[in-house]
Backbone of each chain as ProteinMPNN parsed JSONL, in Angstrom:
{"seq_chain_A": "XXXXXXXXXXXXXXXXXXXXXXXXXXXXXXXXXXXXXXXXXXXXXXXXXXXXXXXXXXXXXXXXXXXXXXXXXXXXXXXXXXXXXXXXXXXXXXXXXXXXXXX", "coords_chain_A": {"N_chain_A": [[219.759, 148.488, 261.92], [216.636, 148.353, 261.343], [213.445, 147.039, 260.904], [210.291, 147.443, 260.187], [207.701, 144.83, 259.792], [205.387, 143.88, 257.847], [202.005, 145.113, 258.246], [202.114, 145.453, 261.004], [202.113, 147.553, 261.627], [199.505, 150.236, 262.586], [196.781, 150.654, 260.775], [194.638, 153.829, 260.152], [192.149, 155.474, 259.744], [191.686, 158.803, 257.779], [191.976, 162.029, 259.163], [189.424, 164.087, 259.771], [189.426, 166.623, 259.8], [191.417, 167.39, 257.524], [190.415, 165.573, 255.414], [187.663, 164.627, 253.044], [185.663, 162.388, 253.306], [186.236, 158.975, 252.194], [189.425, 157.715, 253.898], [192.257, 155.715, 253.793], [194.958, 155.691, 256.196], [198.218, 154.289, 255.776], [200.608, 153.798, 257.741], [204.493, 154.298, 256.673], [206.852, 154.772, 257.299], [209.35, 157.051, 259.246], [211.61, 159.074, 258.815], [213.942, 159.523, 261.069], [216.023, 162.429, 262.882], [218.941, 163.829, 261.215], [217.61, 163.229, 258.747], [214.3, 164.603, 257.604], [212.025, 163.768, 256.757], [209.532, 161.609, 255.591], [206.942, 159.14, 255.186], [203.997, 157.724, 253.811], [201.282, 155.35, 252.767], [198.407, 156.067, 251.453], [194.998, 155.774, 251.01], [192.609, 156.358, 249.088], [189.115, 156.425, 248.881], [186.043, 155.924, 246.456], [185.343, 159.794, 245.44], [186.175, 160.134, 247.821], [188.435, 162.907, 249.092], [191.405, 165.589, 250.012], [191.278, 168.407, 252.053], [192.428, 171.461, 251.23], [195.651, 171.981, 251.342], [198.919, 172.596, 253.449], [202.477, 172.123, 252.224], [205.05, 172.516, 254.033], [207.393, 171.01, 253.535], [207.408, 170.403, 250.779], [205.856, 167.816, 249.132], [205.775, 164.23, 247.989], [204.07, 162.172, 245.623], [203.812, 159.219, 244.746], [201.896, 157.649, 242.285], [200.122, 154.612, 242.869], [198.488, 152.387, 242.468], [194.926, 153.008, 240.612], [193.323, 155.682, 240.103], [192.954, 159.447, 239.765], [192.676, 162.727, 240.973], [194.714, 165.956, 241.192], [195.557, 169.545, 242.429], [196.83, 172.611, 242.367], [197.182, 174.944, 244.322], [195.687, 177.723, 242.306], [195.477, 176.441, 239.995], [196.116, 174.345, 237.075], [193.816, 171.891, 237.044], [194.928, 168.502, 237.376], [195.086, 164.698, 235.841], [195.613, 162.272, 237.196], [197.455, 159.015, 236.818], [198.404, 155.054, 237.784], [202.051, 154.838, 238.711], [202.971, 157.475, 237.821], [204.756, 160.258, 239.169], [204.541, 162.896, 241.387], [205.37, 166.094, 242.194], [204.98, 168.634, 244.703], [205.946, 171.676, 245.465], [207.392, 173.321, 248.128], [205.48, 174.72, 250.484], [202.753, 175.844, 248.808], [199.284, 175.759, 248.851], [197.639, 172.755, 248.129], [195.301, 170.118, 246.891], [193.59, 167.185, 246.765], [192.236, 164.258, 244.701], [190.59, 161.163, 243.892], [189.584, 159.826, 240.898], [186.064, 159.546, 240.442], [184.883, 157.952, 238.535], [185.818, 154.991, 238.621], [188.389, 154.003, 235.436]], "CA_chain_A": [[218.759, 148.094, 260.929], [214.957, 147.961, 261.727], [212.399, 146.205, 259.994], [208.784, 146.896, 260.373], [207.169, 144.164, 259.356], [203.844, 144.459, 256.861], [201.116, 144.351, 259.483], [202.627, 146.152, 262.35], [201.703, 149.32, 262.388], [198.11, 150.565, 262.58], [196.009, 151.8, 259.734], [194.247, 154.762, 260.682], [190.804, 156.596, 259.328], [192.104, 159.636, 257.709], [190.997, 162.611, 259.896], [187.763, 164.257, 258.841], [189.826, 167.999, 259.134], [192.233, 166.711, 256.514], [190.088, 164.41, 254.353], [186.572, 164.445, 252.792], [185.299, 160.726, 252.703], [186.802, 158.032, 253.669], [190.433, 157.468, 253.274], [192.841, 154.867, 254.834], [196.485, 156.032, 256.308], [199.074, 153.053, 256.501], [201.835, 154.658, 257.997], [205.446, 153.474, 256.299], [208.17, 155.32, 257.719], [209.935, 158.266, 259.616], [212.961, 158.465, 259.293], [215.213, 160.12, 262.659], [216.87, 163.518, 262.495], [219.173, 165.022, 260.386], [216.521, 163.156, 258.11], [213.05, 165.327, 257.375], [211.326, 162.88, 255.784], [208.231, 160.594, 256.387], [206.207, 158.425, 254.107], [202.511, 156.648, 254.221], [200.433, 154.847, 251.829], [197.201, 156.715, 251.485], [194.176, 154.922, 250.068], [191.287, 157.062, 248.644], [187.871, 155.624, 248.565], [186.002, 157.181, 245.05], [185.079, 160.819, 246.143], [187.142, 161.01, 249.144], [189.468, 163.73, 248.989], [192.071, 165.98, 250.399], [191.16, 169.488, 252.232], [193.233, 172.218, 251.012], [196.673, 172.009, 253.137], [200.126, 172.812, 252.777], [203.827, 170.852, 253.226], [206.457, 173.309, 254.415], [209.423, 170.848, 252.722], [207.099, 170.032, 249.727], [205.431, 166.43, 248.97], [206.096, 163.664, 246.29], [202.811, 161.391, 245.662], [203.923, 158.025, 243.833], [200.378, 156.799, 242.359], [200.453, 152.599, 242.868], [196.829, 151.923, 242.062], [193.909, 153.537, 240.773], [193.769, 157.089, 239.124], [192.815, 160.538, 240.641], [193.008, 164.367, 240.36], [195.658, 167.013, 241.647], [195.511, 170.427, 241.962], [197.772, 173.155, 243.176], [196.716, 177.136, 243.886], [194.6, 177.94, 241.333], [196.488, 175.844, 238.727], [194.938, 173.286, 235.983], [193.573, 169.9, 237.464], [195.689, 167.393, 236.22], [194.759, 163.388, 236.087], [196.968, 160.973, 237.361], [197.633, 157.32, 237.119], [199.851, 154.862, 238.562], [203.539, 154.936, 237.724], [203.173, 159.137, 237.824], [205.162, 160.547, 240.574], [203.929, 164.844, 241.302], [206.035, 166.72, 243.412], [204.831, 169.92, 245.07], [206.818, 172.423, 245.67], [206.98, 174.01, 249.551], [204.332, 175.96, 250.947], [201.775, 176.129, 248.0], [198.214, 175.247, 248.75], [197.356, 171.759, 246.959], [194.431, 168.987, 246.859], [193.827, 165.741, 245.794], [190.981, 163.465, 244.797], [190.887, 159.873, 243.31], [188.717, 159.731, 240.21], [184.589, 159.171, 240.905], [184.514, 156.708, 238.19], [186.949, 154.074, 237.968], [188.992, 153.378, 234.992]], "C_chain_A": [[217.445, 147.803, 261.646], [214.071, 148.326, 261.044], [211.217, 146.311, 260.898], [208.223, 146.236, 259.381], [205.801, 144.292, 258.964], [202.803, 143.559, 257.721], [201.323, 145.084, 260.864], [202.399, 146.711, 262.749], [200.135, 149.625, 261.621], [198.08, 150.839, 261.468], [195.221, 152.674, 260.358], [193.191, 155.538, 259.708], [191.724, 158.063, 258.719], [191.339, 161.08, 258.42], [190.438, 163.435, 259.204], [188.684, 166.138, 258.938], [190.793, 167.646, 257.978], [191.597, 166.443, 255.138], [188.43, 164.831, 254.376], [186.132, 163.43, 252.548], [185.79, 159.698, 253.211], [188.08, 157.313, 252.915], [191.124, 156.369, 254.919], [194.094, 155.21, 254.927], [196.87, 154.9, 256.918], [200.26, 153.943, 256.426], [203.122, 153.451, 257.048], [206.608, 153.623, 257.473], [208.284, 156.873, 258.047], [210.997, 158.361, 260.264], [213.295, 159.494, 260.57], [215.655, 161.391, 261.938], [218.385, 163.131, 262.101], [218.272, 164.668, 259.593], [215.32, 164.105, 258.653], [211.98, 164.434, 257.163], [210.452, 161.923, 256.457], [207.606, 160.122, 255.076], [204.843, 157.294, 254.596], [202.026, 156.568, 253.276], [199.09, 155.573, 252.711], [196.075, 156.117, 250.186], [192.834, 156.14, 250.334], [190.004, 156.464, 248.143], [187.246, 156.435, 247.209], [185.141, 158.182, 246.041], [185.437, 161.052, 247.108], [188.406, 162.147, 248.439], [190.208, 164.681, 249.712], [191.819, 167.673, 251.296], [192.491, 169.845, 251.341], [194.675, 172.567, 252.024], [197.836, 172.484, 252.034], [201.433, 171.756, 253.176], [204.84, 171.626, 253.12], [207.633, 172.58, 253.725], [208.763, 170.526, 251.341], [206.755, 168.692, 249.711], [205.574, 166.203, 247.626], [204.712, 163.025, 246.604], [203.08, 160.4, 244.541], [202.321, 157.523, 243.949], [200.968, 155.363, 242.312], [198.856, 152.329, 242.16], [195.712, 153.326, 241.923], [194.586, 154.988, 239.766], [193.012, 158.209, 240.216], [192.846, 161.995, 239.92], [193.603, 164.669, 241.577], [195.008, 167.924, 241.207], [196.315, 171.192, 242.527], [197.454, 174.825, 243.204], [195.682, 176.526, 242.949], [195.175, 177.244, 239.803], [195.376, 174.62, 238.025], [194.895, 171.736, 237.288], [193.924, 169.145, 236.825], [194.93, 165.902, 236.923], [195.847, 162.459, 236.149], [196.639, 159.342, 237.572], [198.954, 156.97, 237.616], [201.006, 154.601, 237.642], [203.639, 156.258, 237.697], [203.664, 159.34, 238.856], [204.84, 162.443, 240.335], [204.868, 164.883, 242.229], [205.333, 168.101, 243.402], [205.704, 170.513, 245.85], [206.28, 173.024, 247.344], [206.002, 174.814, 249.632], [202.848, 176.039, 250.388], [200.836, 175.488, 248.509], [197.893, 174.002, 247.808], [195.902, 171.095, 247.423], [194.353, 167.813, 246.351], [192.396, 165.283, 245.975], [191.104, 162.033, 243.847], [189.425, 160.236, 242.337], [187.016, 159.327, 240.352], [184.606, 157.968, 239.918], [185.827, 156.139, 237.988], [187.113, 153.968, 236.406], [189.58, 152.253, 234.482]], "O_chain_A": [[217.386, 146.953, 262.535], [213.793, 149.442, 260.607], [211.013, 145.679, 261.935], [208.132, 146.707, 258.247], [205.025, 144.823, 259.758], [202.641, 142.355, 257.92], [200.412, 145.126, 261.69], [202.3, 146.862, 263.967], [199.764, 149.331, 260.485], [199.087, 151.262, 260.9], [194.98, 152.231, 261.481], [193.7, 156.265, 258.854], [192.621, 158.341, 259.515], [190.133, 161.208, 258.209], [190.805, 163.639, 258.047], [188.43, 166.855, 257.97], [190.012, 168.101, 257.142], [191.995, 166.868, 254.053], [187.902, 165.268, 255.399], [186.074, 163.248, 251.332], [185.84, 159.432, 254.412], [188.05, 156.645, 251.882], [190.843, 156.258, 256.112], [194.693, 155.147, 253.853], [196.434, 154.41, 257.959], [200.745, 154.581, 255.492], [202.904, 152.266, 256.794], [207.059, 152.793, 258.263], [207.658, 157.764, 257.473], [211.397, 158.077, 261.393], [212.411, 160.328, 260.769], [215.687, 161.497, 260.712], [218.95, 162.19, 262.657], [217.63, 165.679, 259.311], [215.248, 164.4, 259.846], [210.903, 164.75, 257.667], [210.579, 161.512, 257.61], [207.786, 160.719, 254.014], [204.809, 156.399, 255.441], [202.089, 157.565, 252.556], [198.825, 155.642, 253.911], [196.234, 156.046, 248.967], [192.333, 156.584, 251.367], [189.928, 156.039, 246.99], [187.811, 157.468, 246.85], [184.484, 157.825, 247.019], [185.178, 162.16, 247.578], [189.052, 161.99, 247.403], [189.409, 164.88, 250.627], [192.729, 168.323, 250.781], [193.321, 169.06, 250.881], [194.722, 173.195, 253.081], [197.897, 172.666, 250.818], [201.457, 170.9, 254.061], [205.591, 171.505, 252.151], [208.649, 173.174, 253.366], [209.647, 170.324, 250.509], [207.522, 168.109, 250.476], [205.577, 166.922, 246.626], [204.185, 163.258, 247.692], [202.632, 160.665, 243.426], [201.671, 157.176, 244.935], [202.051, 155.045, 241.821], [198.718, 152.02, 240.976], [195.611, 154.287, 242.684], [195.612, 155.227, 239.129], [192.576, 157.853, 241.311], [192.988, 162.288, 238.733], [193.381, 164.137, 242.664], [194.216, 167.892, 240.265], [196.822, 170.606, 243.483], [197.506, 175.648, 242.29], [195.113, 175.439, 242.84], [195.148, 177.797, 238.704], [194.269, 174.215, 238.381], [195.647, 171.032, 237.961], [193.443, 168.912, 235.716], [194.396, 165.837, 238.03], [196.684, 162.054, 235.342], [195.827, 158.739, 238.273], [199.982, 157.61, 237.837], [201.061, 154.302, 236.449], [204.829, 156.471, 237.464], [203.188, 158.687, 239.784], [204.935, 163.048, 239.266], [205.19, 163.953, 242.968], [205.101, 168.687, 242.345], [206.207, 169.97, 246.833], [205.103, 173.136, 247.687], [205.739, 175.622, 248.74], [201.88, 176.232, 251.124], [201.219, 174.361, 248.823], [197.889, 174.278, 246.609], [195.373, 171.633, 248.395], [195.113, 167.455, 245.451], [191.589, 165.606, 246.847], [191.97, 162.107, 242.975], [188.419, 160.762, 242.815], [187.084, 158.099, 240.318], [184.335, 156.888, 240.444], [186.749, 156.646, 237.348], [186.029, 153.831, 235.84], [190.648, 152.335, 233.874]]}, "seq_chain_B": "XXXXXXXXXXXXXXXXXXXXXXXXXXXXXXXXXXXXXXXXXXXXXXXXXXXXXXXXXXXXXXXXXXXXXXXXXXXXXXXXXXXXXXXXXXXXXXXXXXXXXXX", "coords_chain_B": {"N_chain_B": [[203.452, 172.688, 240.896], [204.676, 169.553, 239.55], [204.344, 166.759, 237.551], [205.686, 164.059, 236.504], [205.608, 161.832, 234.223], [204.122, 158.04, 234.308], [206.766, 156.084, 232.627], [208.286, 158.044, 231.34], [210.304, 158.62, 232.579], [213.575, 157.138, 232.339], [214.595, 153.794, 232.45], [217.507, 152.439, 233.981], [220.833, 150.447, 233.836], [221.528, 149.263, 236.65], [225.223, 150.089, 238.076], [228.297, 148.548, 237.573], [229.671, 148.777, 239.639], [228.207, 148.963, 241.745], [226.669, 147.071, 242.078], [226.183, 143.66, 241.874], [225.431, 141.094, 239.65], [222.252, 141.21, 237.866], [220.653, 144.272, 237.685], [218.333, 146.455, 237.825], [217.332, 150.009, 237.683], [214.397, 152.448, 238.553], [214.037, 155.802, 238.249], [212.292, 157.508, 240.531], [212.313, 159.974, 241.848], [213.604, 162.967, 242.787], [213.59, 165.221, 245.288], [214.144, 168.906, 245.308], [216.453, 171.207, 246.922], [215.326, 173.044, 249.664], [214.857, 170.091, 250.685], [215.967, 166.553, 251.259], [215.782, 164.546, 250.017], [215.496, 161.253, 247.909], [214.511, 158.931, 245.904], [213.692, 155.599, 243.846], [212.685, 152.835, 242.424], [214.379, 149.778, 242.871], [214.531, 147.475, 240.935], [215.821, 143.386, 241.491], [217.26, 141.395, 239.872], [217.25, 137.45, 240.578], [220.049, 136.634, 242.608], [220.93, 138.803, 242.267], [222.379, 140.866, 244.029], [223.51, 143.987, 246.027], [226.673, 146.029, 246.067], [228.664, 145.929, 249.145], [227.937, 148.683, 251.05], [227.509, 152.386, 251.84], [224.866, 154.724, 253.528], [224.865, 158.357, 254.231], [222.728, 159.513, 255.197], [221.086, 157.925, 255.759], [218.622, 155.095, 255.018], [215.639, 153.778, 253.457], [213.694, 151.476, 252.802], [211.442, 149.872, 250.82], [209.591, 147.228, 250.552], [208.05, 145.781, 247.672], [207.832, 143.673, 245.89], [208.494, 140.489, 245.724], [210.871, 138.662, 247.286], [213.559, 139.017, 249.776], [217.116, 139.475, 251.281], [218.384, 141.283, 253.688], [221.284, 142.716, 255.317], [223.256, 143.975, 257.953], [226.699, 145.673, 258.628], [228.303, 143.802, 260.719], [226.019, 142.487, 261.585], [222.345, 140.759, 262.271], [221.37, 138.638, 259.351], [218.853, 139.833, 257.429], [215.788, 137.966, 256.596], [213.632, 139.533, 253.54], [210.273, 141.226, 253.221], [206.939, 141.382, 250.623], [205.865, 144.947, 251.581], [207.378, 144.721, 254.077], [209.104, 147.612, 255.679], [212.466, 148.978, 255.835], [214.541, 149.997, 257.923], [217.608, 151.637, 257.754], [220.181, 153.178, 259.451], [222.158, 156.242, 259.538], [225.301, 156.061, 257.55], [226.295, 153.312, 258.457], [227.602, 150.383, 256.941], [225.602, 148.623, 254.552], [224.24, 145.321, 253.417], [221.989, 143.982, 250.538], [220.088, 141.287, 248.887], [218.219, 139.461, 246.36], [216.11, 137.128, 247.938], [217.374, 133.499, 246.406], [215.844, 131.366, 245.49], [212.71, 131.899, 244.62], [209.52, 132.569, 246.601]], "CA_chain_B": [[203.438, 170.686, 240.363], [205.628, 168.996, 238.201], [203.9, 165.431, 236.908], [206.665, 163.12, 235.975], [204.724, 160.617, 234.294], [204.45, 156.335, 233.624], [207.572, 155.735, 231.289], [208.919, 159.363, 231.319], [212.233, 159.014, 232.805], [214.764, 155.949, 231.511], [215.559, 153.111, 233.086], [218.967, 152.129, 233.833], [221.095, 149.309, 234.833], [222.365, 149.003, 238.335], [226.155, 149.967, 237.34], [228.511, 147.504, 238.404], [230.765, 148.988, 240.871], [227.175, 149.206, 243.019], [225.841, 145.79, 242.229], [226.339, 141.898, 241.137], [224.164, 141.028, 238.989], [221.132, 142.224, 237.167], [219.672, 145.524, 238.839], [216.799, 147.955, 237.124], [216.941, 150.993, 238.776], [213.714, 153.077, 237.936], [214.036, 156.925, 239.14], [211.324, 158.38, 240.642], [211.846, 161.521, 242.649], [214.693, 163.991, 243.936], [213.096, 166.466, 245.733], [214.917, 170.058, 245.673], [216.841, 171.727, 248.249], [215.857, 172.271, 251.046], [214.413, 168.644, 250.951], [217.572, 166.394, 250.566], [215.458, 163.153, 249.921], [215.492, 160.779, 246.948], [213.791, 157.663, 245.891], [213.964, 155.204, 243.154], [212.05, 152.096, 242.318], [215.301, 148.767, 242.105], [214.61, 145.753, 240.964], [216.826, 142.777, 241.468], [216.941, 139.607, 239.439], [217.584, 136.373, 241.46], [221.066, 136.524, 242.652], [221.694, 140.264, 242.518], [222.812, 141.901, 244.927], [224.197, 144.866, 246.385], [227.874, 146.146, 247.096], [229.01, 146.99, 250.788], [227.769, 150.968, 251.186], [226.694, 153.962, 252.936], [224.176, 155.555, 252.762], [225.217, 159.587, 255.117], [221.544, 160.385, 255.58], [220.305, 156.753, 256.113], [217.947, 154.315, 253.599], [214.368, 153.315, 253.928], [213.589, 150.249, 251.683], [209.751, 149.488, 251.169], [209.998, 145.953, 249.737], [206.738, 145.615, 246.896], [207.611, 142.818, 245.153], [209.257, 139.496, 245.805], [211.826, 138.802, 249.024], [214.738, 139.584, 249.686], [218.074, 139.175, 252.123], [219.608, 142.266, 254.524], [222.211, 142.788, 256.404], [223.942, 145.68, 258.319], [227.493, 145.844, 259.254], [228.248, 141.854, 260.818], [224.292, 141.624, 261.928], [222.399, 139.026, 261.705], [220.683, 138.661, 257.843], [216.964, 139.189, 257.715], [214.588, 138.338, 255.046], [212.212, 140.522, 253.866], [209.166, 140.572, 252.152], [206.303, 142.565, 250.646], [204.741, 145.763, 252.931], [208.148, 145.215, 255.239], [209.342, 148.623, 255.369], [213.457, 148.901, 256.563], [215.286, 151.626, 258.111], [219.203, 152.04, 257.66], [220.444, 154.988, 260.262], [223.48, 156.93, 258.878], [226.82, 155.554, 257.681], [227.192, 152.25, 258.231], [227.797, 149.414, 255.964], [224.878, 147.566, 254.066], [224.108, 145.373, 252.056], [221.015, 143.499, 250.411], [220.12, 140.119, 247.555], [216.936, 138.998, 246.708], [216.288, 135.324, 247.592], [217.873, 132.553, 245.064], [214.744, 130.457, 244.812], [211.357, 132.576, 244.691], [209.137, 131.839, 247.485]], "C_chain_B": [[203.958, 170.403, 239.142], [204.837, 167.692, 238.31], [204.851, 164.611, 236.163], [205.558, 162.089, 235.72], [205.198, 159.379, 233.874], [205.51, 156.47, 232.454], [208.251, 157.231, 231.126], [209.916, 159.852, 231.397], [212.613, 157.204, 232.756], [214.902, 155.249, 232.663], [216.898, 152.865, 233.414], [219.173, 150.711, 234.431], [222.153, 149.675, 235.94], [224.156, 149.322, 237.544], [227.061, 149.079, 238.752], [229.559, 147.677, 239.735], [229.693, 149.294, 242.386], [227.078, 148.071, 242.936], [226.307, 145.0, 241.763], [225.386, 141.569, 240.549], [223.323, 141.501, 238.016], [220.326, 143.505, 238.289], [219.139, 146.145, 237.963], [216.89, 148.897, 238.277], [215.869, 152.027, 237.624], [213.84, 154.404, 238.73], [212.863, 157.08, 239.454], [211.031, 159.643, 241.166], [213.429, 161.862, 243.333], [214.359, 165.239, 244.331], [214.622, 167.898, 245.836], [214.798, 170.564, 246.865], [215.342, 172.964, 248.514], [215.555, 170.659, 251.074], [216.104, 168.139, 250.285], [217.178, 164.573, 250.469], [215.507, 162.506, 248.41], [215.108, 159.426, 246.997], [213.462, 157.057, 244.4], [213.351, 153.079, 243.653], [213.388, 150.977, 241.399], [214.641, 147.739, 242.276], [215.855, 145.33, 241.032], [216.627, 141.731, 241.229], [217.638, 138.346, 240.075], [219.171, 136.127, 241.216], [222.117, 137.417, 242.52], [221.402, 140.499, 243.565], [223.652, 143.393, 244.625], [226.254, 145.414, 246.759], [227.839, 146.503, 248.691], [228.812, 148.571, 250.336], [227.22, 151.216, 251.679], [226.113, 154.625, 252.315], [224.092, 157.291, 254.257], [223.986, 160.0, 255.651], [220.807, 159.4, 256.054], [219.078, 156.476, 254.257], [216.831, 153.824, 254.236], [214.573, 152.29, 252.677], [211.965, 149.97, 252.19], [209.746, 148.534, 250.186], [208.637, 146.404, 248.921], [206.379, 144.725, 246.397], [208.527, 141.471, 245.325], [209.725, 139.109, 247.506], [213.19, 138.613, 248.606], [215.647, 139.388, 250.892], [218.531, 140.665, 252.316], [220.298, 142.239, 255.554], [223.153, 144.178, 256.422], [225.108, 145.22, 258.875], [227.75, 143.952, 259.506], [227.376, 141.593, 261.818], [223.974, 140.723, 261.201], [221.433, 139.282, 259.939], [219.401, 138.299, 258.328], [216.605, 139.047, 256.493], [213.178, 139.256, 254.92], [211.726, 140.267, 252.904], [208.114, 142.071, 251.81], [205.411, 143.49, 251.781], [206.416, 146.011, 254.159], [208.843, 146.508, 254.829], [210.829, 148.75, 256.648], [214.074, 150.113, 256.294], [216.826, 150.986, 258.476], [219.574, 153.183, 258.278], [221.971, 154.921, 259.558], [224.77, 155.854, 258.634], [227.222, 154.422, 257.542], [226.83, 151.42, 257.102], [226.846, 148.251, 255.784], [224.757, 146.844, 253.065], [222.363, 144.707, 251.633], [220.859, 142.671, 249.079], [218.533, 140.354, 247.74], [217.572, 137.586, 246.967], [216.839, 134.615, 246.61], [216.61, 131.936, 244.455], [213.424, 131.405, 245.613], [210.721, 131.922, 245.62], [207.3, 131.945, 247.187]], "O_chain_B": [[203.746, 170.873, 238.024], [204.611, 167.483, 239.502], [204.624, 164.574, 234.953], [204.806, 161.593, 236.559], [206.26, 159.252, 233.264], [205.137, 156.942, 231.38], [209.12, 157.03, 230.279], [210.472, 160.819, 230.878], [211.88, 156.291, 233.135], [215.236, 155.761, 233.731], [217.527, 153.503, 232.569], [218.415, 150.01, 235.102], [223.256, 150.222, 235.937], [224.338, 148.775, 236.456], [226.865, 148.939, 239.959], [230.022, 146.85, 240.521], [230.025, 149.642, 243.519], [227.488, 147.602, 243.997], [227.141, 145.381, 240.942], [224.294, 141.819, 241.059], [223.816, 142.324, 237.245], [219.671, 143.431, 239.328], [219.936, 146.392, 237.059], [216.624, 148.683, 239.46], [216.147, 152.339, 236.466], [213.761, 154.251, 239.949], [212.097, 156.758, 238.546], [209.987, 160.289, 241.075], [214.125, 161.203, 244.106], [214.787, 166.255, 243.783], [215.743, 167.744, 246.322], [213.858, 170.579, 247.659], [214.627, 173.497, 247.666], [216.404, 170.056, 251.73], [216.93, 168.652, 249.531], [217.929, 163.632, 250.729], [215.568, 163.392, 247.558], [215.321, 158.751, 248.005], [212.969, 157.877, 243.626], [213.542, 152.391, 244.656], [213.599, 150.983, 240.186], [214.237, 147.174, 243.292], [216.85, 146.029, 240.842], [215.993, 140.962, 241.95], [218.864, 138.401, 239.975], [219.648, 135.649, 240.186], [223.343, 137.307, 242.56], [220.288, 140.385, 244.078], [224.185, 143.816, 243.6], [226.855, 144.998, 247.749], [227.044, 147.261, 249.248], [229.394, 149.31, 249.542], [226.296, 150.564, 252.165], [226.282, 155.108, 251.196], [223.246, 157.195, 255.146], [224.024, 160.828, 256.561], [219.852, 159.71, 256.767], [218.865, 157.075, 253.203], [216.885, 153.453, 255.408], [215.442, 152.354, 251.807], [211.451, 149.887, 253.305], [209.88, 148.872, 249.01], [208.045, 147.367, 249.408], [205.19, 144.469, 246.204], [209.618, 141.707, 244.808], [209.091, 139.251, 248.551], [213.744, 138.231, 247.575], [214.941, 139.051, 251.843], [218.992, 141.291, 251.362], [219.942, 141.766, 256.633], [223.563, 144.981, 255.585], [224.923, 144.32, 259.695], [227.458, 143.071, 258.697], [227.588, 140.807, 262.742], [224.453, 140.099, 260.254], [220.93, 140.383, 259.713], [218.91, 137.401, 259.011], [216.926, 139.717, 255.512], [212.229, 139.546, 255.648], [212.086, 139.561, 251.962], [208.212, 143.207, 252.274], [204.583, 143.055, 252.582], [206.618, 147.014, 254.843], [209.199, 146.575, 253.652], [210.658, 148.681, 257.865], [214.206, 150.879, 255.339], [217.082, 150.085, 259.275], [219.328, 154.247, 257.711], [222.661, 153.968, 259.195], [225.106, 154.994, 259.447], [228.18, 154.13, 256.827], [225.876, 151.69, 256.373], [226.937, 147.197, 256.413], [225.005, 147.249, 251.929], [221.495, 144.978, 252.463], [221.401, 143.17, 248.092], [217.85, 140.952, 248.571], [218.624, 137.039, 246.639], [216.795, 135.296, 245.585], [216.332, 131.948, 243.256], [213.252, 131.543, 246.824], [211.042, 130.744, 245.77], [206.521, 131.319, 247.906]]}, "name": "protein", "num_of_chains": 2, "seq": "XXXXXXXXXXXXXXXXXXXXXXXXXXXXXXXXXXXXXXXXXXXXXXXXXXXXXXXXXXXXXXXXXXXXXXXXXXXXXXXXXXXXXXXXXXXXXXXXXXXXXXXXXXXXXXXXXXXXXXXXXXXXXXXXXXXXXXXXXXXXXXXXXXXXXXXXXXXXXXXXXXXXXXXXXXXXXXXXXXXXXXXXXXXXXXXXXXXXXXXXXXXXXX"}
């Protein structure tokens, strides 16, 4: 069993190939092999947002705070709040952006 | 992109051959194969707990709200709190309460 304790581990600038603006990565977790899996709270300042990337096993994005836009390929821009969980599917091109005006 | 949204998928209760107590389990995500992750938002009302179990792939726990009691196997019991983020490696036997008296 091991407990990182809230506080522990760095926050980190999100990097400027990645991110447009200014976002904050608090790492959570990664888990060990046969696990894949990794998880970080990602805080979006308004108008920061996401380059165009991909995630070879696919990403979930639980919103907690705040609202935003998705997009995926050339697909509709959806609006999300918190309590929405998105999953993207492997490979596909996506983006993200947190709403310009608050809510 | 699939958008599971706020209120979308059912609560349940904790059933009892997992837990003591009151448990809320809220779903939020089972990623498809290849990904073999899953994640779910439990509450636990003062004095629930967990049964003894395994979890084959291992368990992350990202406390959010309250504190809480774990223990692995016959380690020692930690408390945890919000932001602590706990890793479970494969197999063995955990369990976890919240506190009795709120802190």
């Amino acid at each position: 069993m091991e407990i990182k304790r809230n506080g522990s581990q760095l926050s980190s600038k999100g990097p400027a190939e990645w991110f447009t603006g200014t976002v904050r990565v608090d790492p959570l977790f990664n888990a060990p092999a046969p696990a894949r899996v990794g998880g970080a709270l990602v805080t979006f300042e308004p108008g920061a947002r996401t380059a165009w990337h991909t995630h070879p096993l696919g990403q979930t994005l639980i919103v907690t705070v705040g609202s935003g836009l998705v997009q995926r390929n050339c697909g509709p821009i959806e609006e999300i709040r918190p309590g929405d969980v998105i999953w993207f599917a492997p490979t596909r091109s996506i983006g993200m952006a947190p709403r310009l005006q608050p809510q």
